[in-house]
C-alpha positions as CSV (number, residue, x, y, z in Angstrom):
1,X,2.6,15.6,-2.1
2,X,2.7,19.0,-0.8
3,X,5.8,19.5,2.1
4,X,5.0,21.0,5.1
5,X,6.3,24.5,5.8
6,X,9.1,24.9,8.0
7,X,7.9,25.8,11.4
8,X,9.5,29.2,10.8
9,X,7.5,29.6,7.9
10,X,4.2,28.4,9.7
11,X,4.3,31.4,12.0
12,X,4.6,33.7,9.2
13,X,1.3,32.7,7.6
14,X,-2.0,34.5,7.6
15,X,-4.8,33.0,9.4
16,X,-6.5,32.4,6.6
17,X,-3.5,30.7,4.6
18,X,-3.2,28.5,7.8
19,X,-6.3,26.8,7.2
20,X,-5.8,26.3,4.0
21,X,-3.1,24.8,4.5
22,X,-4.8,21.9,6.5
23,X,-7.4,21.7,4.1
24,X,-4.8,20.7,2.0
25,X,-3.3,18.2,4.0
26,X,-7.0,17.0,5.1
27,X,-8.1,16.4,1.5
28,X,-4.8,14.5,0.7
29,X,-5.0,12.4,3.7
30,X,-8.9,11.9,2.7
31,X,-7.5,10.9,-0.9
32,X,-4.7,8.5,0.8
33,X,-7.1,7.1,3.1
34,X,-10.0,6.1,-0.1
35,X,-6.5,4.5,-1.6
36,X,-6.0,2.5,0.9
37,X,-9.6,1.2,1.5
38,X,-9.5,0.6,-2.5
39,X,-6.5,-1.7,-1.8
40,X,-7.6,-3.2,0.9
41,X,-10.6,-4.5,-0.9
42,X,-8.6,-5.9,-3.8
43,X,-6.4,-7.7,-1.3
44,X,-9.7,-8.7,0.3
45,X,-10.6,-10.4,-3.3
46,X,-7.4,-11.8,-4.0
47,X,-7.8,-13.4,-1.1
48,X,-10.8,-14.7,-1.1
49,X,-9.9,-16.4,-4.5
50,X,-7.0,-18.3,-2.9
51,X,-9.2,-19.6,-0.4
52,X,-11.7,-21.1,-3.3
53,X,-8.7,-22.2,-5.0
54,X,-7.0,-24.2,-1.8
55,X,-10.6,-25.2,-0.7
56,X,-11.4,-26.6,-4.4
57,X,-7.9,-28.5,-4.1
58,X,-9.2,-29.5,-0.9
59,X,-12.1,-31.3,-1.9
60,X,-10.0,-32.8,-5.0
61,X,-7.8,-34.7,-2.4
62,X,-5.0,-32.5,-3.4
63,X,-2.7,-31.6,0.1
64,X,-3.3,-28.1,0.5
65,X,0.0,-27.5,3.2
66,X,3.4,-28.4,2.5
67,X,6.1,-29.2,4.0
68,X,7.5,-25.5,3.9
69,X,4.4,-24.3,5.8
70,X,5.3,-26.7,8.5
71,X,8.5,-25.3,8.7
72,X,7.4,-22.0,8.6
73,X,5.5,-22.3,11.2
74,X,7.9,-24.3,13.3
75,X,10.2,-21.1,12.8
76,X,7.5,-18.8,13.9
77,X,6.5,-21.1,16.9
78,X,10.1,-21.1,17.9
79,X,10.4,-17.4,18.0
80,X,13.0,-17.2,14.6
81,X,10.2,-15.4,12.6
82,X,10.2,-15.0,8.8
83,X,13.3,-12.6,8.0
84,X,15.4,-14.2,10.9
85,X,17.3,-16.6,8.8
86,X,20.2,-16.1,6.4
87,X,18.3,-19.1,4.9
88,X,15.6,-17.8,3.2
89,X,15.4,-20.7,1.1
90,X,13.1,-22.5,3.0
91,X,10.6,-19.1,3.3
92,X,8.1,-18.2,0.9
93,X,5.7,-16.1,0.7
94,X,1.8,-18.0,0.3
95,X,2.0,-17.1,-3.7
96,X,4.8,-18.3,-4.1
97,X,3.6,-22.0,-5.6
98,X,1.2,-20.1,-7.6
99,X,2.0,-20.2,-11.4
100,X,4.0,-17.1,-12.3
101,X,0.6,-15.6,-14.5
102,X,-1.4,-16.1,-11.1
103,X,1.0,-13.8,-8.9
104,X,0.1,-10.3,-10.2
């Protein structure tokens, strides 16, 4: 990613390379921004697959909440939050029960 001039150097350029200088900085932050949307969608679908999956466990019979989402929420409820705790032992992330092949 290109830097951004120092401010001295900014009111040394020309007009012309002014403006192309924020077409620079435009078209990255255009290129940044379809990034993002494109990982936003896969997140979306990633998702969306864990919801199948726990709503397919669902209908099995199989519990989908443990006991470690209780207590997770219990922490948030009481104001601890996630990273509060020298005890991360009982915090996971939502992937983490998934089999190691299923976390990419």
């Amino acid at each position: 990613m290109d830097e951004l001039p120092d401010i001295v150097d900014l009111v040394s350029l020309s007009d012309d390379e002014l403006k192309q200088t924020i077409r620079d900085f435009e078209s990255q932050e255009h290129d940044l921004s379809r990034q993002r949307r494109i990982l936003h969608g896969k997140l979306d679908i990633l998702r969306a697959e864990l919801v199948l999956r726990m709503q397919r466990e669902h209908q099995e019979g199989k519990s989908i909440i443990s006991g470690r989402d209780v207590a997770l929420l219990a922490r948030i409820l009481a104001g601890k939050g996630v990273g509060d705790s020298d005890d991360h032992d009982d915090v996971t992330s939502p992937t983490d029960d998934l089999p190691k092949a299923e976390k990419s």
